[in-house]
Backbone as CSV, one residue per row, in Angstrom:
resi,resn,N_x,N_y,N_z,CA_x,CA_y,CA_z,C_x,C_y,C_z
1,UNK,97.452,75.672,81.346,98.089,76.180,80.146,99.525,76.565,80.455
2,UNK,100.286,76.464,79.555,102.010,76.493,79.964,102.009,78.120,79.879
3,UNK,100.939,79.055,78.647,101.539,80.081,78.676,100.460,80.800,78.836
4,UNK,100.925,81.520,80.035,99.706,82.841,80.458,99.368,83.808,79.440
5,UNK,99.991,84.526,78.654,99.261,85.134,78.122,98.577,84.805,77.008
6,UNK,97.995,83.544,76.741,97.281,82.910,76.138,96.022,83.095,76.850
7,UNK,96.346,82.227,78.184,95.210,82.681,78.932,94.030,83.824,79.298
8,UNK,94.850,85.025,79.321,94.820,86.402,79.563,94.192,87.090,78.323
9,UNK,94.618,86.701,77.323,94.517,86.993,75.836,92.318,86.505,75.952
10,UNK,92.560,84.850,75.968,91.217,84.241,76.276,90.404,84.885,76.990
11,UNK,90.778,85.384,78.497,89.417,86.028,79.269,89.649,87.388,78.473
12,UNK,90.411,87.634,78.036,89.850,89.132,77.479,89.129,89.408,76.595
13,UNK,89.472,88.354,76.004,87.855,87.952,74.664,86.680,87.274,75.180
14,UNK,86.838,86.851,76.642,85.337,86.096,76.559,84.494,87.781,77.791
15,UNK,85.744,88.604,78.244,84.697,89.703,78.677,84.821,90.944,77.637
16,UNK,85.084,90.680,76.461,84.904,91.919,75.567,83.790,91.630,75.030
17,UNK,83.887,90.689,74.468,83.482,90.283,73.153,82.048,89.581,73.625
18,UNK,81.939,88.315,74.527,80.558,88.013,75.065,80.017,88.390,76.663
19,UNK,80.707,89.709,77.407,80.251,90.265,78.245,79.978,91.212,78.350
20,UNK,80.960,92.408,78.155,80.991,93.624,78.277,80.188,94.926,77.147
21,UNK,79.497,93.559,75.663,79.377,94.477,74.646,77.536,93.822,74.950
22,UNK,77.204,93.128,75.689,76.200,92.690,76.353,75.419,93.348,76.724
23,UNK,76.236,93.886,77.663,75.500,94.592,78.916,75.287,96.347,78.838
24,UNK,74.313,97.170,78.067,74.348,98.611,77.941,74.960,99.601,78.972
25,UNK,74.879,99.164,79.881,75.452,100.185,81.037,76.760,100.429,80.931
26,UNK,77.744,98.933,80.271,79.166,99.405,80.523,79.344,99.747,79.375
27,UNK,78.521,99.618,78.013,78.804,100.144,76.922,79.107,101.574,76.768
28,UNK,78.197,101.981,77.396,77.664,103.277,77.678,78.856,103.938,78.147
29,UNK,79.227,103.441,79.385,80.499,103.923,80.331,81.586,104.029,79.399
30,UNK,81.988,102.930,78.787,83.233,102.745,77.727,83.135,103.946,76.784
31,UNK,82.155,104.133,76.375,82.067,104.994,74.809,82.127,106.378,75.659
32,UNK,81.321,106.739,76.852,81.789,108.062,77.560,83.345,108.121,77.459
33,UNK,83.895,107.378,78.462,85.075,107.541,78.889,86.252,107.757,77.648
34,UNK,85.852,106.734,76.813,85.804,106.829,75.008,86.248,108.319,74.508
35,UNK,85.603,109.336,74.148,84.870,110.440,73.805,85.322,111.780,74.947
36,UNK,85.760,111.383,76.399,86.511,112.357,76.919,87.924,112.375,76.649
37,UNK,88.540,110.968,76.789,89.579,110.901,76.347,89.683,111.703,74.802
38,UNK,89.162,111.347,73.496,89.631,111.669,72.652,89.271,113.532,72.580
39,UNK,88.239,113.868,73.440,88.147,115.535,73.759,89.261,115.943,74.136
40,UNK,90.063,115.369,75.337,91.151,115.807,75.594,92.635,115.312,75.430
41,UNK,92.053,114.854,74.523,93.796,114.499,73.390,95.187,115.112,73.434
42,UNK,94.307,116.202,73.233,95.326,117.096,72.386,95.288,117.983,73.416
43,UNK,95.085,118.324,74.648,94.824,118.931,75.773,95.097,118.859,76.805
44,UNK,96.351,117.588,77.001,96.771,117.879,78.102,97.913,118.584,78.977
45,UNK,98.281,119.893,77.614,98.789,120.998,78.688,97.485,121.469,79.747
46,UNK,96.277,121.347,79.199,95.471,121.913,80.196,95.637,121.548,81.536
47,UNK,95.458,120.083,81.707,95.394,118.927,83.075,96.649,119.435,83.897
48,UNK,97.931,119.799,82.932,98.765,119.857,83.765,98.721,121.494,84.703
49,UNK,98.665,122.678,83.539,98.417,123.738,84.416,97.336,123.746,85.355
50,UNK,96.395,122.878,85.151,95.609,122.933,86.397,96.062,122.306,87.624
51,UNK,97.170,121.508,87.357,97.370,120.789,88.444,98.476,121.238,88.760
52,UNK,99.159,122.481,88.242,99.997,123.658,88.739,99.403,124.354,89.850
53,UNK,98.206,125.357,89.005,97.762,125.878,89.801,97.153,125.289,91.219
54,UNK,96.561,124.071,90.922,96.712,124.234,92.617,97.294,123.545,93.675
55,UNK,98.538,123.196,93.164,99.934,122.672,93.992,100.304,124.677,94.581
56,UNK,100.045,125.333,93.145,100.142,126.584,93.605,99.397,127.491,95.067
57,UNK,98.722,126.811,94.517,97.394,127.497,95.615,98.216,126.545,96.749
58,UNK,98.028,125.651,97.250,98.361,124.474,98.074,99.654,125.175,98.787
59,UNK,100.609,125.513,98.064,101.604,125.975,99.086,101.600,127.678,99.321
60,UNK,100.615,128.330,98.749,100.089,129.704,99.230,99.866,129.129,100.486
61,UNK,99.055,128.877,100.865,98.060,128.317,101.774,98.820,127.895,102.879
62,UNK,100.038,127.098,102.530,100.877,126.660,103.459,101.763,127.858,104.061
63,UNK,101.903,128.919,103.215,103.030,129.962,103.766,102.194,130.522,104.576
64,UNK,100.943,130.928,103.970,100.551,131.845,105.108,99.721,131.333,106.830
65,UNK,99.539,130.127,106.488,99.707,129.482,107.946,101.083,129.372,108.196
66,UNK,101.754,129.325,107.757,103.355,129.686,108.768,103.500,130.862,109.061
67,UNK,102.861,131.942,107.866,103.048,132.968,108.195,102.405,133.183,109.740
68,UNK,101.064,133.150,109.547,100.290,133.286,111.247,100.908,132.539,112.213
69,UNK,101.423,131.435,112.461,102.367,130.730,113.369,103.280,131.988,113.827
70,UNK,104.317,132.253,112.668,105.322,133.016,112.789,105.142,134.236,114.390
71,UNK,103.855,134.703,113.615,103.233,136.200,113.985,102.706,135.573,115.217
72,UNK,102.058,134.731,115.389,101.837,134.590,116.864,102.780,133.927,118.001
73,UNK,103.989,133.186,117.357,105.295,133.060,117.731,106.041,134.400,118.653
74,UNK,105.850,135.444,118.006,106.715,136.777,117.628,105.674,137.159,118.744
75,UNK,103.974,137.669,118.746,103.280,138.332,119.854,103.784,137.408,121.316
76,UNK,103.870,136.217,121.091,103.736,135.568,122.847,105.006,134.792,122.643
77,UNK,106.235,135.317,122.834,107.350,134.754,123.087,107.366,133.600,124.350
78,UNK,108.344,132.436,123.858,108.593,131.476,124.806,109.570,131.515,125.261
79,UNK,109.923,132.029,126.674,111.178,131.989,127.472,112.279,130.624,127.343
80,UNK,111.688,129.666,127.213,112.227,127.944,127.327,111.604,127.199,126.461
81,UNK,112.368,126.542,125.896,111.857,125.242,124.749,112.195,123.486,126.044
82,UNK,110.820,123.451,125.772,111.202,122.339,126.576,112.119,120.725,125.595
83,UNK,112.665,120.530,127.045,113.866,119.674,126.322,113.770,118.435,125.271
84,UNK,112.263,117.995,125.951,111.253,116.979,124.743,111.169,117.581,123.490
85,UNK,110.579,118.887,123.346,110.627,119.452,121.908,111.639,119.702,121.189
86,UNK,112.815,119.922,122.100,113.952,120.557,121.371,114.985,119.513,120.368
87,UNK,114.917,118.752,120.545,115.605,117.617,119.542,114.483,117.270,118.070
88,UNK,113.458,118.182,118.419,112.398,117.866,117.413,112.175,119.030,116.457
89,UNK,112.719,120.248,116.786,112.637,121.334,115.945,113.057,120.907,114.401
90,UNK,112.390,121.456,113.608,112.642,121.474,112.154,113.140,119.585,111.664
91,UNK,112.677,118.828,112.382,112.909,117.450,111.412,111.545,116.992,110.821
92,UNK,110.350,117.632,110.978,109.411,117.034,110.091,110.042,117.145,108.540
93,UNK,109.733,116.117,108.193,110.134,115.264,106.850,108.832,115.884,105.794
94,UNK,109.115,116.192,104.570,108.251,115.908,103.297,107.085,114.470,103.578
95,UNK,105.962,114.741,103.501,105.229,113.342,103.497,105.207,113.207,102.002
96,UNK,105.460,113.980,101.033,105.172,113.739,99.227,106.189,112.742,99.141
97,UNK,106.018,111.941,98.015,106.936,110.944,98.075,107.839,112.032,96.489
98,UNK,108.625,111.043,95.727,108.382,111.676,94.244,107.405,111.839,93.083
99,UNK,107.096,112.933,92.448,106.399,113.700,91.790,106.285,112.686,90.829
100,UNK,104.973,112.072,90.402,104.146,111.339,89.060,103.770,112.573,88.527
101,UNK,103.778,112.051,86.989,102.753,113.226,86.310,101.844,112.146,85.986
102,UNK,100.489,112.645,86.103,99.450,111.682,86.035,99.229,112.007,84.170
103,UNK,98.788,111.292,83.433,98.101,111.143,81.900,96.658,110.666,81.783
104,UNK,96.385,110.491,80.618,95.012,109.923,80.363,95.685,109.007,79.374
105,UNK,94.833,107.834,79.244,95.278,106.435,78.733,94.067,106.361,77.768
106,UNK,94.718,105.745,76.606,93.397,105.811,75.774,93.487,104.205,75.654
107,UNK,92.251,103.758,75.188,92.365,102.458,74.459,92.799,101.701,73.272
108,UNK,93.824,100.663,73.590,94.360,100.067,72.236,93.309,98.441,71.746
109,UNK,93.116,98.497,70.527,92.397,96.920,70.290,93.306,96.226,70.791
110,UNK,94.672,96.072,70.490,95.852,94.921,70.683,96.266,94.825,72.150
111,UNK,96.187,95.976,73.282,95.968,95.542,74.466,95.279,94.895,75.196
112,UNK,95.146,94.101,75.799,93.917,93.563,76.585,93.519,93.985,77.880
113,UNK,94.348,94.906,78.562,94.040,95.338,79.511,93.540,97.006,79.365
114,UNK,93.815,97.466,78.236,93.739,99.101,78.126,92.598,99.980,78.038
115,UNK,91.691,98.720,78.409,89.879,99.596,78.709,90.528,100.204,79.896
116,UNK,90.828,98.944,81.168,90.806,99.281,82.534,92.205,100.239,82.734
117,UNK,93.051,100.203,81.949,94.055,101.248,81.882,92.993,102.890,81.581
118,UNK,92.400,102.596,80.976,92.061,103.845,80.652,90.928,104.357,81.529
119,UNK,90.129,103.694,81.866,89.078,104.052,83.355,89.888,104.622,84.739
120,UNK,91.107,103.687,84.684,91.972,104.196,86.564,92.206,105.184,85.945
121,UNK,92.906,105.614,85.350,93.403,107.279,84.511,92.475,108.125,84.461
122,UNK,91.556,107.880,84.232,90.115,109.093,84.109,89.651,109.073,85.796
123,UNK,89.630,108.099,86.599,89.434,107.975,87.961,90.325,108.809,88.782
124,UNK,91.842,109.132,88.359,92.912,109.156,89.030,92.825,110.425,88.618
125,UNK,92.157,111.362,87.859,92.258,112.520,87.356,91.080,113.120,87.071
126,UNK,90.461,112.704,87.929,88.567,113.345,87.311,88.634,114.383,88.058
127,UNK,88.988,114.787,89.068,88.506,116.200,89.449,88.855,117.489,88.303
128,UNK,90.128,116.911,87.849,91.301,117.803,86.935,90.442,117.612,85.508
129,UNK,90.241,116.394,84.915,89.507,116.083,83.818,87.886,116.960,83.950
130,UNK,87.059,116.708,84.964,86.071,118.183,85.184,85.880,119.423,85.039
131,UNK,87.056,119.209,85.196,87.629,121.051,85.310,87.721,121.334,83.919
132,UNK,88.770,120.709,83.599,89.158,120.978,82.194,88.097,120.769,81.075
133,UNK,86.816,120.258,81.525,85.644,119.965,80.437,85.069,120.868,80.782
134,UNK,84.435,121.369,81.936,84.006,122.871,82.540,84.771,124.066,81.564
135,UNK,86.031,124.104,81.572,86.610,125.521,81.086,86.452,125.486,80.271
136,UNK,86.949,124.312,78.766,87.065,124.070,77.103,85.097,124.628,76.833
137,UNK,84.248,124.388,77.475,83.363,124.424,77.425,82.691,123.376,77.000
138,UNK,83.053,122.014,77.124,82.561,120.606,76.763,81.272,120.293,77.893
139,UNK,79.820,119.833,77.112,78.939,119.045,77.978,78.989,117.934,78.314
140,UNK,80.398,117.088,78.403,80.643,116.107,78.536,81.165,115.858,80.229
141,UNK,80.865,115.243,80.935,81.268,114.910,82.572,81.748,113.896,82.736
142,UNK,82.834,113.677,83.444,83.199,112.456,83.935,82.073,111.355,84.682
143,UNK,81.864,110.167,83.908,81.041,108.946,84.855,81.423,108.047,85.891
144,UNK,80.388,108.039,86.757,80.992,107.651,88.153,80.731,106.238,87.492
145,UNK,81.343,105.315,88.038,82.150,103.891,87.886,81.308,103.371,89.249
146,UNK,80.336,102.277,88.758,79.826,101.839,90.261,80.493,100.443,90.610
């Protein structure tokens, strides 16, 4: 075919339409994943303060192991820095790269890819999406994807 998204367009109708609405298990999965998304619509200041708080927590955590470094630095002083270490003080680098804000993706009919857009998003955020169904007080859980 000269034009791919013809193609693309085609398998997406032959696994919507005569595969995927087939088979109960992924129905099932779809209409969950379905139904959290639209729970948390309108909710994702929640996702994000949660994922404040524990970047928050995360660098608590980090001070006060420097802090104890510090303090046991300070009890058992080192007369000499050996000369291997000393060109190495303070250059550990950031391993974070730049800051994503992660979302939830809902599904469009006119996309063809925006089921699986919307499954990596609930994947990429289920601990946070848990949470946030835990607190709102929703009996709804994120489904594991086999």
């Amino acid at each position: 075919h000269e034009r791919v998204t013809c193609v693309a367009h085609s398998l997406h109708n032959l696994l919507i339409t005569n595969t995927i609405t087939k088979i109960p298990e992924a129905q099932a999965f779809i209409s969950q994943c379905k139904e959290i998304v639209s729970t948390l619509h309108f909710k994702s200041h929640l996702i994000d303060e949660f994922v404040l708080e524990q970047n928050e927590a995360d660098i608590y955590t980090k001070i006060l192991n420097l802090q104890d470094e510090i303090d046991a630095d300070s009890n058992d002083p080192i007369d000499e820095i050996d000369d291997a270490q000393d060109g190495q003080l303070g250059t550990e680098k950031s391993k974070q790269g730049p800051q994503t804000r992660k979302t939830l993706k809902t599904t469009v009919p006119t996309r063809w890819n925006s089921v699986l857009n919307m499954i990596r998003s609930l994947v990429s955020l289920q601990t946070e999406v848990n949470e946030i169904l835990k607190r709102i007080g929703k009996g709804l859980v994120m489904p594991h994807a086999r």
